[in-house]
C-alpha positions as CSV (number, residue, x, y, z in Angstrom):
1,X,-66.1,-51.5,-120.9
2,X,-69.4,-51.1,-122.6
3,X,-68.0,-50.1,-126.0
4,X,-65.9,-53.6,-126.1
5,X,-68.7,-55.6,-125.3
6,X,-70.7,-53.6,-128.0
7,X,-67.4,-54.1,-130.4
8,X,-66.8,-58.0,-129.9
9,X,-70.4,-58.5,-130.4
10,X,-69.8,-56.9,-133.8
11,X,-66.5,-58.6,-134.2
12,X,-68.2,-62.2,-133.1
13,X,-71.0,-62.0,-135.8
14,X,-68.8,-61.2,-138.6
15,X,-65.9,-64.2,-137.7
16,X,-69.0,-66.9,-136.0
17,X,-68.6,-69.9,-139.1
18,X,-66.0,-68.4,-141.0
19,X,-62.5,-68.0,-141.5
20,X,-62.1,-64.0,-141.4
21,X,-58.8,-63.1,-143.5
22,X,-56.9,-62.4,-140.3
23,X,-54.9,-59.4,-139.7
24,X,-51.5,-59.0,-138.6
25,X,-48.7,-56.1,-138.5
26,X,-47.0,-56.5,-141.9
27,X,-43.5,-54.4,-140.7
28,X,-42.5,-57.1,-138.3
29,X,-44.3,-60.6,-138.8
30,X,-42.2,-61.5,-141.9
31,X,-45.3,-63.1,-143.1
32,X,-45.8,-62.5,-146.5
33,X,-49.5,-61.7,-149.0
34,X,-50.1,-59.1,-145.9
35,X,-52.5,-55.8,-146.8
36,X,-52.4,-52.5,-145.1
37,X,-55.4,-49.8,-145.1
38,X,-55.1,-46.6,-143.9
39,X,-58.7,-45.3,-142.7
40,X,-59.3,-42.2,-144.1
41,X,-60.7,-40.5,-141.0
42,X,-58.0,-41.7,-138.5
43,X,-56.1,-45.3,-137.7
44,X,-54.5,-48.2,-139.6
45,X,-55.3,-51.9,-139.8
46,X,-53.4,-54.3,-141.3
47,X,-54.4,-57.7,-142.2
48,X,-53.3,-61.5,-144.0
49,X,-51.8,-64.9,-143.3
50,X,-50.0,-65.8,-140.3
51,X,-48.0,-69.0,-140.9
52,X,-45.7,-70.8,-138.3
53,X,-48.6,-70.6,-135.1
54,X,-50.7,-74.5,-134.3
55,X,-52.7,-72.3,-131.9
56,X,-54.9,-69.3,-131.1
57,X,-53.0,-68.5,-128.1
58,X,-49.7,-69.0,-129.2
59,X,-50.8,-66.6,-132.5
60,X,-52.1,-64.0,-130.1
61,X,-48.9,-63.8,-128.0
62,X,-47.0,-63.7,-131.0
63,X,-48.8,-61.1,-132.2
64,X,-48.8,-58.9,-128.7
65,X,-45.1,-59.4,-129.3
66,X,-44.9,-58.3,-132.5
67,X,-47.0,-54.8,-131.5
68,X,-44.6,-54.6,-128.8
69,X,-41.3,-54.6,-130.7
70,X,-42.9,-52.2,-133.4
71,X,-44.3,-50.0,-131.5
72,X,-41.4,-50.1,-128.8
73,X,-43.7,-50.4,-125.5
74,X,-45.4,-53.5,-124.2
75,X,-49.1,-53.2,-125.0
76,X,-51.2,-53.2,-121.6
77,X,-54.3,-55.7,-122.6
78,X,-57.6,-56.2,-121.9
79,X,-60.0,-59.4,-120.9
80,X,-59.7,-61.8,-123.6
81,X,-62.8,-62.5,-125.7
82,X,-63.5,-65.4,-127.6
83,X,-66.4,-65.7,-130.2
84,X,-69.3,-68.3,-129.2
85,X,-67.8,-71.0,-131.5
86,X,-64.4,-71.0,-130.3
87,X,-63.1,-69.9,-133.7
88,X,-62.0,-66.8,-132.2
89,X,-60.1,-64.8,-130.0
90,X,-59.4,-61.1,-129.7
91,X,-58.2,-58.4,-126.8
92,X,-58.0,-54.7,-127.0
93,X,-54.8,-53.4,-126.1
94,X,-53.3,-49.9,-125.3
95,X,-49.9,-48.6,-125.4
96,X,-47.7,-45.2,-125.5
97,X,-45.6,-46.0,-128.8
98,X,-41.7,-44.9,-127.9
99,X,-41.3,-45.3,-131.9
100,X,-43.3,-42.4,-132.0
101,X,-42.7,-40.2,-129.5
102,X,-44.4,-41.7,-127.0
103,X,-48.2,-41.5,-128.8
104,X,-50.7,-42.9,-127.0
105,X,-52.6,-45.7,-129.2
106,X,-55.3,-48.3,-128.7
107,X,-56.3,-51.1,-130.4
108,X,-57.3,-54.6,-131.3
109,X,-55.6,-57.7,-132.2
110,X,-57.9,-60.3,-134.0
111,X,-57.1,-63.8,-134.5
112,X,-58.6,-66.6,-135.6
113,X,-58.3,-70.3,-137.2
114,X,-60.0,-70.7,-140.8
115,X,-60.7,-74.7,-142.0
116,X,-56.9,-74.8,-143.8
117,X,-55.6,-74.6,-140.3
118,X,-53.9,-71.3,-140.9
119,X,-54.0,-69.4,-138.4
120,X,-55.1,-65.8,-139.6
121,X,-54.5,-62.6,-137.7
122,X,-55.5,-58.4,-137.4
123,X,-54.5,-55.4,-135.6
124,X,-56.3,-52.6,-135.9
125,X,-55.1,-49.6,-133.9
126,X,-55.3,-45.7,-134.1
127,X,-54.4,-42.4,-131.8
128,X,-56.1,-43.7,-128.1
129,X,-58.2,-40.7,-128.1
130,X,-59.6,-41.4,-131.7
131,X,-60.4,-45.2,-131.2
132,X,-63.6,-45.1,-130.5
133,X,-64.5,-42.9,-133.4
134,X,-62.2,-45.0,-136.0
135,X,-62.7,-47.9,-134.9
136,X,-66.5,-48.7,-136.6
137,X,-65.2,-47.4,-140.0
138,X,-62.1,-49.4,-139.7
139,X,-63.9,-52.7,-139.2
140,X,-65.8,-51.9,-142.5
141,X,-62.8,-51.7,-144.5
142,X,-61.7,-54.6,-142.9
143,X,-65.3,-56.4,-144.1
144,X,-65.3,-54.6,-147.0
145,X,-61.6,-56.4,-148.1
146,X,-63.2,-59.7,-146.9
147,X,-66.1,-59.7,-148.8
148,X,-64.5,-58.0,-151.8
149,X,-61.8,-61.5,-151.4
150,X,-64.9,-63.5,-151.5
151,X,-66.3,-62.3,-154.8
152,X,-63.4,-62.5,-156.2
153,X,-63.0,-66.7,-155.3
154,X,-62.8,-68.5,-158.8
155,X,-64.9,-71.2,-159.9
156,X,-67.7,-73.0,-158.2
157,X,-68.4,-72.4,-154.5
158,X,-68.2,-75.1,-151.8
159,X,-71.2,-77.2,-150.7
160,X,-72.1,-78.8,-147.6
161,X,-71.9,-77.2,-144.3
162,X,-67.5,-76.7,-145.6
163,X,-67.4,-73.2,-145.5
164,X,-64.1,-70.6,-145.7
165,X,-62.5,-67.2,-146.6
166,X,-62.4,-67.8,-150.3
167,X,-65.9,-69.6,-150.5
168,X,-68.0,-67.6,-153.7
169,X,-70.3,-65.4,-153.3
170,X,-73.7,-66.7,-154.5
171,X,-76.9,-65.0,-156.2
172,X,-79.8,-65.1,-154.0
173,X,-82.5,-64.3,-156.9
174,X,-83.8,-60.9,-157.8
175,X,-84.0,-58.3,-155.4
176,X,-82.5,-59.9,-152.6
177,X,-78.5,-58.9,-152.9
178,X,-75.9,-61.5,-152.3
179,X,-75.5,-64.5,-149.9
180,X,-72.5,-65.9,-148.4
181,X,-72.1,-69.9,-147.0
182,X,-72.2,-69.2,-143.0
183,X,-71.7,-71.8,-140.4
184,X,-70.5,-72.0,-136.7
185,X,-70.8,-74.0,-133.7
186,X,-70.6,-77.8,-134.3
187,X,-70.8,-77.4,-137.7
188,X,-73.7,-79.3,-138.4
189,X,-75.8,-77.2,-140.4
190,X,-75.2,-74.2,-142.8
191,X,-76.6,-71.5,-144.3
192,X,-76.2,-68.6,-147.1
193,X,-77.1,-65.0,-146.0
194,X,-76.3,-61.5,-146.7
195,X,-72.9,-60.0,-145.2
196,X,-75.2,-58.0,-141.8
197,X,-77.1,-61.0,-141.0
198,X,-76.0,-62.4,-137.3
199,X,-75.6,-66.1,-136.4
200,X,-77.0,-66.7,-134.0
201,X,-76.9,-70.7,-132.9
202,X,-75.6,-73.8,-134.8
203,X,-75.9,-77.0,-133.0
204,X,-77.4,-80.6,-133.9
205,X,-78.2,-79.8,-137.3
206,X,-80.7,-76.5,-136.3
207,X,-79.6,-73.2,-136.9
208,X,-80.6,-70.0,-135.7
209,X,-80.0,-66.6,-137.3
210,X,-81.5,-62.7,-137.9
211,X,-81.3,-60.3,-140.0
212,X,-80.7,-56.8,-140.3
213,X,-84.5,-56.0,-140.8
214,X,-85.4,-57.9,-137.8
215,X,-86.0,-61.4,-139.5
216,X,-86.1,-64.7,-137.8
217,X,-84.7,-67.5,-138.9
218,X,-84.5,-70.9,-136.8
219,X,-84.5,-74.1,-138.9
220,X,-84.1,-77.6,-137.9
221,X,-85.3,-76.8,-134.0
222,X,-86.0,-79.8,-131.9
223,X,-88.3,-78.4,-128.8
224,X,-87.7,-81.8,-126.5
225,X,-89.0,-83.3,-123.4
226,X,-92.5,-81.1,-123.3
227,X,-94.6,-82.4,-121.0
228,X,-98.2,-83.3,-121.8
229,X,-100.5,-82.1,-119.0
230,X,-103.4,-84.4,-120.0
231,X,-100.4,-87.5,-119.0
232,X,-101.6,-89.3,-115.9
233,X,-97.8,-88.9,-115.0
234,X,-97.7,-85.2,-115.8
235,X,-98.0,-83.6,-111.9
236,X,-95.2,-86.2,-111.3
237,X,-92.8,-85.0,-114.2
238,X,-94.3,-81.1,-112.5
239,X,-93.3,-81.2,-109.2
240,X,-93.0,-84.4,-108.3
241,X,-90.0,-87.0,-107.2
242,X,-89.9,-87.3,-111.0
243,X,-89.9,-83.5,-111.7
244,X,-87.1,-82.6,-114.2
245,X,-84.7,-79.8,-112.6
246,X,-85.2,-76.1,-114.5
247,X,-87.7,-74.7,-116.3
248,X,-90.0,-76.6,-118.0
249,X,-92.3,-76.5,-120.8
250,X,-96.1,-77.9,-120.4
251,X,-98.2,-77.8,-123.8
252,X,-100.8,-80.2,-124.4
253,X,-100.4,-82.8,-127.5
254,X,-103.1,-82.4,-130.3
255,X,-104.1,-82.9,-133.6
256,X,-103.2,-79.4,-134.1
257,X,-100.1,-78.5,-134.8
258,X,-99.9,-75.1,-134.7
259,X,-101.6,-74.8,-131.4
260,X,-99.1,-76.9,-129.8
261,X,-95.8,-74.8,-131.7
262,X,-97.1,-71.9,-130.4
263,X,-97.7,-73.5,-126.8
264,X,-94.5,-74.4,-127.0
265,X,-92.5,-71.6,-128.5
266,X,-93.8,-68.6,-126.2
267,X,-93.2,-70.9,-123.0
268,X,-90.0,-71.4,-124.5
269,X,-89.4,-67.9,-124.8
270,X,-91.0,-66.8,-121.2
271,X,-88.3,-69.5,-120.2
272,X,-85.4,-67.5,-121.4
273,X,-86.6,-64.3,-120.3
274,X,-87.9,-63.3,-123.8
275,X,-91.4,-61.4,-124.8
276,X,-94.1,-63.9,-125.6
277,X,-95.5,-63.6,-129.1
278,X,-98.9,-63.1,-130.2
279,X,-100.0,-65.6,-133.4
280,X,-102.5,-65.4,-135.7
281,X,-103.3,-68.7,-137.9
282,X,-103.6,-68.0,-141.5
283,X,-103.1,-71.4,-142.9
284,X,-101.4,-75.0,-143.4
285,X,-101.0,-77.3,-145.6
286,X,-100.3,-80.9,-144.8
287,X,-97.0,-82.3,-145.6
288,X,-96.0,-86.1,-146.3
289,X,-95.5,-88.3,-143.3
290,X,-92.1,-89.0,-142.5
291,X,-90.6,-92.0,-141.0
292,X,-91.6,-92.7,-137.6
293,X,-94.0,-89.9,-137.3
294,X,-97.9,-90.7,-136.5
295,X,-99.1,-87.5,-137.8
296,X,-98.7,-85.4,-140.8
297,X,-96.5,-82.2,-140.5
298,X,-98.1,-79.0,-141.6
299,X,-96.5,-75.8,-143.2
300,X,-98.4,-73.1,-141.2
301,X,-98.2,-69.5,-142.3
302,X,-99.5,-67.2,-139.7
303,X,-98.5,-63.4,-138.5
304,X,-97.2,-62.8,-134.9
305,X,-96.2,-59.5,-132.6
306,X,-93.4,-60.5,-130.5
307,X,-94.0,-57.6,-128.6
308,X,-90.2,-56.3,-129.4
309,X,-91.1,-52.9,-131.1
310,X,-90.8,-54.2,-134.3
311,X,-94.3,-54.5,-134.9
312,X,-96.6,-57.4,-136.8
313,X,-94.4,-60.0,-138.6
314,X,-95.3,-62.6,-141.8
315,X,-93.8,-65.8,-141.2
316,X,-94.1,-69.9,-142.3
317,X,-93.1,-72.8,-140.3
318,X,-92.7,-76.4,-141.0
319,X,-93.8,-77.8,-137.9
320,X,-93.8,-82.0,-137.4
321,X,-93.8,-84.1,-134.4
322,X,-90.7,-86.4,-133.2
323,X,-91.4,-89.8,-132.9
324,X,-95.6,-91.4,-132.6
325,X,-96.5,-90.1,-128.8
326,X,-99.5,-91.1,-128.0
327,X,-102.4,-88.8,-127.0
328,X,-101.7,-89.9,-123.1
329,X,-98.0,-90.0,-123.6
330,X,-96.2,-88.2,-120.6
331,X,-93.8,-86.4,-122.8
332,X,-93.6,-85.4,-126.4
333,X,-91.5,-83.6,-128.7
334,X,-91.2,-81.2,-132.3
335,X,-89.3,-80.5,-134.6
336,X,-89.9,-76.8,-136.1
337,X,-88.1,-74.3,-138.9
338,X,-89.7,-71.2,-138.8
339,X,-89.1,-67.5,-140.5
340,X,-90.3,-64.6,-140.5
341,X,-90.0,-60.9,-141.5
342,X,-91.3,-57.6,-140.0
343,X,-94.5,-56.8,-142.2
344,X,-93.0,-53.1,-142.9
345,X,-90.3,-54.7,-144.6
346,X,-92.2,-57.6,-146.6
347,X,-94.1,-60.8,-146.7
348,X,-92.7,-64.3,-145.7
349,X,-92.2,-64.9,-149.3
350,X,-89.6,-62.4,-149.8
351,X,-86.9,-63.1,-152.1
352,X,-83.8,-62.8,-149.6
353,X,-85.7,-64.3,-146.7
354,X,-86.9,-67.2,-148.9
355,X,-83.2,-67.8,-150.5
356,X,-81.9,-67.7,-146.9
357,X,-84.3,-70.6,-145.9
358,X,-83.7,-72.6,-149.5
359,X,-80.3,-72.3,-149.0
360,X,-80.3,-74.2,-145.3
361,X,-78.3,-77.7,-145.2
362,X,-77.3,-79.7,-142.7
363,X,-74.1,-82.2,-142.3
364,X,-75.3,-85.8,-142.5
365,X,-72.3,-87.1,-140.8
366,X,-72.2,-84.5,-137.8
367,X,-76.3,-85.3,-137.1
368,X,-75.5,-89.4,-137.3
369,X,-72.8,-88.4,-134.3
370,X,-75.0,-85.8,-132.6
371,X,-78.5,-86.4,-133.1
372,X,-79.5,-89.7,-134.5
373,X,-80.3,-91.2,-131.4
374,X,-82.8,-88.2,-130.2
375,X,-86.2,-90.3,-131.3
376,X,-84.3,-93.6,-129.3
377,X,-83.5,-91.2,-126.9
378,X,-87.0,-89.5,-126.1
379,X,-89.0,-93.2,-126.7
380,X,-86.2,-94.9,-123.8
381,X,-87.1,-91.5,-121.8
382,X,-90.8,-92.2,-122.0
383,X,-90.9,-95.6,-121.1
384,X,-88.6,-94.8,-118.0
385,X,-90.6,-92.6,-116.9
386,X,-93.9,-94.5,-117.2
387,X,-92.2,-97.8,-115.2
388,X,-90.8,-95.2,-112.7
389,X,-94.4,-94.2,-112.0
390,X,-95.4,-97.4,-112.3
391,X,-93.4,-98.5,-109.8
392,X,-94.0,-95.5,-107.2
393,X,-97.5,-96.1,-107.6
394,X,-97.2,-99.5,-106.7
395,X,-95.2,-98.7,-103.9
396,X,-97.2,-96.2,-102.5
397,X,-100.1,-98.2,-102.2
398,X,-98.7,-100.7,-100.4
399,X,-96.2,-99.1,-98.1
400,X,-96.1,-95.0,-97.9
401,X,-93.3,-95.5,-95.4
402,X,-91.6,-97.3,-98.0
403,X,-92.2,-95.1,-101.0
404,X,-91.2,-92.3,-98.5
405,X,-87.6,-94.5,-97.6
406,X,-87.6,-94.9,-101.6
407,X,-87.3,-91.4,-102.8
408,X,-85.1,-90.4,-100.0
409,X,-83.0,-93.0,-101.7
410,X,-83.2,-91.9,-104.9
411,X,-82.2,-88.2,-103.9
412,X,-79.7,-89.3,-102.2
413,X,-78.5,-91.5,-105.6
414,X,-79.0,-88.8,-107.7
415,X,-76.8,-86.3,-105.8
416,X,-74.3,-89.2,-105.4
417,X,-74.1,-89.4,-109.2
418,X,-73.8,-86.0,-109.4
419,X,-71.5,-85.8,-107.3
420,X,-69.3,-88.7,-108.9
421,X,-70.0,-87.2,-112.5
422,X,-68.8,-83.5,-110.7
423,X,-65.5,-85.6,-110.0
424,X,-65.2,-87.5,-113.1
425,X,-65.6,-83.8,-115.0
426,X,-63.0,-82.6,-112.7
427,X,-60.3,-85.1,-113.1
428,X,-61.2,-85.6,-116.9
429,X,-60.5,-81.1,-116.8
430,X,-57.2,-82.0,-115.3
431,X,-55.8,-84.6,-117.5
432,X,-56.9,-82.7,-121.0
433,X,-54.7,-79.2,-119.2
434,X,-52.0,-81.7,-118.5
435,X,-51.7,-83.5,-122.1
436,X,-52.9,-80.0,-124.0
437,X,-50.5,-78.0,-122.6
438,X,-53.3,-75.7,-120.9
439,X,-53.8,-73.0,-118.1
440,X,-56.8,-71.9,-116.1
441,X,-56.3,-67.9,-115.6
442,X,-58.6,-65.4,-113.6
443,X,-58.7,-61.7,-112.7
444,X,-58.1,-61.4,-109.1
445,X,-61.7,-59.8,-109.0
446,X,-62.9,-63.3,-110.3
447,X,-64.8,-61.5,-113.1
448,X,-64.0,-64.1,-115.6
449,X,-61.6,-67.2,-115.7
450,X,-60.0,-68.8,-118.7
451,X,-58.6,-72.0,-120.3
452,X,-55.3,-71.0,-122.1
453,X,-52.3,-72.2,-123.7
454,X,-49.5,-72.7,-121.1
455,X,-47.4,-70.1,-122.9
456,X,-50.1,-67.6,-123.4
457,X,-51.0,-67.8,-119.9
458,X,-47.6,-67.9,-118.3
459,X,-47.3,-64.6,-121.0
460,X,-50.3,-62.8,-119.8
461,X,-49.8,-63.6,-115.8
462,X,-46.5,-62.6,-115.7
463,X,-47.6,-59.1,-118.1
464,X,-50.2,-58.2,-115.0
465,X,-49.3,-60.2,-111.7
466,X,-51.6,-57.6,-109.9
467,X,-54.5,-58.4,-112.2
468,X,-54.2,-62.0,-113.4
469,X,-53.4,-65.3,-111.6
470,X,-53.4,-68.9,-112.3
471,X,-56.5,-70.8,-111.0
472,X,-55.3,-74.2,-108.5
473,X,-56.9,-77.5,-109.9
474,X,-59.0,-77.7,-106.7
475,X,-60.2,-74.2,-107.1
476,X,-61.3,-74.9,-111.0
477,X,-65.5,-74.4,-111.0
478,X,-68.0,-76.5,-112.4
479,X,-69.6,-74.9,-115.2
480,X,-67.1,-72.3,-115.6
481,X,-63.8,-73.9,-116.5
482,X,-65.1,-77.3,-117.2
């Protein structure tokens, strides 16, 4: 249903790097330090600690259990949603409650795993034909009880990318209202930022969130593998037999930074379908050369239409270059953390933006296992690809029946390492089910598939035979279930 997706969008921003006080029905979990709110226009949630559950799905069947017995009819549940970090799960439920009288009710059941390994739960649920209505005001008061937890955290507040439900709430200067430690994904990087900001993306040490204002924030972005057009090789790395599969991004390299971030962030954008962005330079200043770099990064400050209806924007960017390419070099890359803020609302100095960006970190040890080899990576990259051309050159000039016999051969290698990585990926999907205990489930209109707890999935299958089956391990799909 629409207003789901719209809901677990909601739900997904608030729980995305933190650990949500989770909800749960206080009458029959036996769990104690549980709250109850009654919503003043209609519905109840209740919400705390649920000890004595290792897993997400085990907590959620618990808890589908536990609306079951109190309410005296087995709820009838909807697709399972999960939040883009995996912290996450939740389903929407309905039910005709024999404990009274037969009501008809909907609902949500929330649960979620905070750092402490504590799994934390929430069911929110009110009169079916009311939901809708109560539903948006009962997620405020469940926010509301969250945040209010938050300011109430003694003593100092955690550093690092460690965040949690009791982290402190932290000053973010005059004017600019109150920040909270936010991280998701991998972990790697973290951020402070007002309670309606949206995380959007943390991976490798960048992060990527908005605002409720319409600001942009993306720190720490490493644009990779951009291929230089004025590159003797670049045709080759186009459309080539060295062409890279997908869309790709062509910007010259030059002197100019800025030039080339803008190259690069609007093909980037076209690339995911996104409005292109019309930039106007302002300024830069040159930074101090890090190690490894040839040229001197730049903070640029510039203003830019996105063309999204939100009108001109103010932003910065700290924009430096990944390794030394050289001017020829086939393929370069940047590194890039930008913001920037609607003009209606302010300039790119303003106080919450700027203690948003200030307050950006990211987790040494999770970039030394994720991203210290990219500048290795890119410089091996390069120098492949400049002795693969090499060689193809060489080849073609003195054979083209044998440079033809030679890329057939490679084709043909490549999709026979595909191929054996496709059944490496496979069996490797197998074994991890087999020792984890886990389930592949799909609708019978193969809508959406699922990687579950054995017991979660033998629970929901056997709830709705009609709509839910177990998927066979040779019908498990590449890029869906593994």
């Amino acid at each position: 249903m629409a207003f789901q997706s719209k809901l677990y969008a909601r739900l997904s921003t608030m729980l995305l790097g933190v650990a949500l006080i989770a909800p749960c029905l206080a009458q029959q979990s036996g769990q104690g330090g549980l709250t109850t709110i009654n919503n003043p226009t209609g519905g109840q949630l209740v919400y705390g600690s649920l000890t004595g559950q290792s897993s997400k799905a085990g907590a959620l069947v618990f808890m589908l259990h536990t609306v079951h017995t109190h309410f005296g009819d087995r709820p009838q549940i909807g697709k399972l949603m999960q939040s883009r970090d995996g912290s996450s799960l939740a389903t929407f439920f309905t039910l005709n409650a024999k404990t009274m009288g037969g009501r008809p009710l909907a609902g949500l059941v929330i649960i979620t795993t905070p750092r402490n390994g504590t799994q934390q739960a929430a069911v929110l649920y009110d009169d079916a034909k009311n939901f809708t209505k109560s539903e948006p005001s009962m997620m405020r008061l469940l926010t509301q009880a969250w945040q209010k937890d938050l300011g109430g955290s003694a003593g100092g507040g955690q550093t690092g990318s460690q965040g949690g439900a009791h982290e402190q709430v932290v000053s973010a200067g005059a004017g600019s209202g109150k920040l909270y430690p936010t991280t998701g994904g991998d972990r790697s990087a973290m951020i402070k930022m007002p309670a309606d900001w949206k995380l959007i993306r943390v991976a490798s040490g960048s992060l990527m969130a908005d605002g409720s204002r319409g600001e942009m924030v993306r720190m720490g972005v490493i644009f990779q593998n951009i291929i230089n057009p004025q590159s003797p090789q670049a045709q080759n790395l186009i459309s080539g037999g060295m062409a890279m599969r997908g869309p790709k991004v062509v910007c010259p390299l030059s002197s100019d930074l800025f030039t080339d971030y803008v190259c690069v962030f609007n093909q980037t954008r076209r690339n995911n379908g996104m409005t292109q962005g019309a930039f106007h330079f302002i300024g830069a200043q040159p930074q101090p050369l890090m190690p490894g770099q040839s040229l001197h990064p730049v903070v640029a400050r510039f203003t830019v239409d996105l063309q999204d209806g939100m009108g001109m924007r103010n932003g910065s960017a700290y924009l430096g270059l990944m390794g030394s390419p050289g001017p020829g070099s086939a393929m370069w890359a940047m590194m890039a953390s930008m913001s920037n803020i609607p003009q209606k609302y302010g300039s790119a100095t303003d106080p919450t933006l700027k203690a948003v960006v200030e307050s950006y970190s990211q987790d040494a040890n999770v970039i030394a296992r994720e991203g210290a080899g990219d500048l290795e990576r890119i410089r091996k990259q390069a120098a492949a690809n400049q002795q693969q051309y090499e060689d193809i050159n060489n080849r073609r000039e003195a054979n083209k029946q044998g440079f033809d016999n030679h890329m057939q051969a490679l084709n043909q290698n490549e999709r026979a390492n595909d191929q054996h990585n496709a059944d490496i990926d496979w069996q490797s999907k197998i074994t991890q089910d087999y020792i984890l205990d886990r389930s592949v489930i799909r609708d019978t209109d193969e809508t959406f598939h699922a990687t579950t707890g054995n017991n979660l999935a033998d629970a929901l299958v056997k709830s709705n035979p009609n709509k839910l089956e177990y998927v066979p391990n040779q019908e498990l799909i590449r890029g869906v279930d593994y």
